[in-house]
Phi, psi and omega in degrees: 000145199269116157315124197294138175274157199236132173324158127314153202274002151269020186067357186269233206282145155301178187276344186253014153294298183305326197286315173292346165294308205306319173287334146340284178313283148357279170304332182275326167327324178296327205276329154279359173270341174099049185283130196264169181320311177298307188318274196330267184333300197281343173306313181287344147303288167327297210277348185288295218278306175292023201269159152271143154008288215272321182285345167296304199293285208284316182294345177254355167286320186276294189327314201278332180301319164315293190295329170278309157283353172197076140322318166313340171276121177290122165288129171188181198265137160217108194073035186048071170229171151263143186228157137248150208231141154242132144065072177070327195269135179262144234245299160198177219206162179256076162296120197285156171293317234270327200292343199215046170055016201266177179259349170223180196270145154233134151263128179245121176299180159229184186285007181249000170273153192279034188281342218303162213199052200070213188260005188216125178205116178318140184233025181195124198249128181289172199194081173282311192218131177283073161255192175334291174319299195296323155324307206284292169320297173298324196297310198270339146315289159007271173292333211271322198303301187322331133119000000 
């Protein structure tokens, strides 16, 4: 289990805070240089590949999974995460456990998936293993955020 990250000792960002501004930043410069869809896809393939073992399996297990139930959405990296975006917006991401010191991989929506659900509804699910049920659950999470 990956050790919890910690403030700096002046309360501001962790350090694996600072790393995902930076790669943020990074992306979008890419994104004004006019970075094509294949660029975008294989980052997010690079970020895939450089996960561990165990966040790997699930993240390239979720990607294929993604990408097969909403071909439509474009794949590229957000905060060096892998993300799928409709129309620029990113729709929902893959947190590896490893980026932010956590004990599991999470997939997390953002606010423009369709999830919405009365007055209280999750927008992040931990994810240890894909098996058959959970394959089933991201797929129809999937369909519903996309709307």
């Amino acid at each position: 289990m990956a050790p919890a990250t910690e403030q700096d000792s002046s309360g501001g960002f962790t350090a694996e805070e600072k790393a995902a501004m930076k790669e943020r930043a990074a992306e979008l410069r890419a994104q004004k240089g006019g970075r094509k869809k294949e660029a975008d896809l294989q980052a997010l393939l690079d970020k895939i590949a450089e996960m561990p073992p165990a966040d790997q399996e699930v993240a390239a297990g979720l990607h294929t999974l993604i990408t097969e139930t909403a071909p439509e959405l474009e794949p590229r990296t957000w905060y060096g995460m892998p993300a799928y975006a409709r129309d620029g917006k990113v729709l929902l991401f893959v947190q590896p456990a490893g980026k932010f010191g956590t004990r599991y991989c999470t997939l997390g929506f953002n606010d423009n998936a369709q999830l919405d659900d009365g007055v209280m509804w999750p927008t992040g699910y931990a994810v240890t293993q894909l098996t058959p049920a959970v394959k089933g659950r991201v797929a129809a999470l999937v369909t519903r955020a996309v709307g």
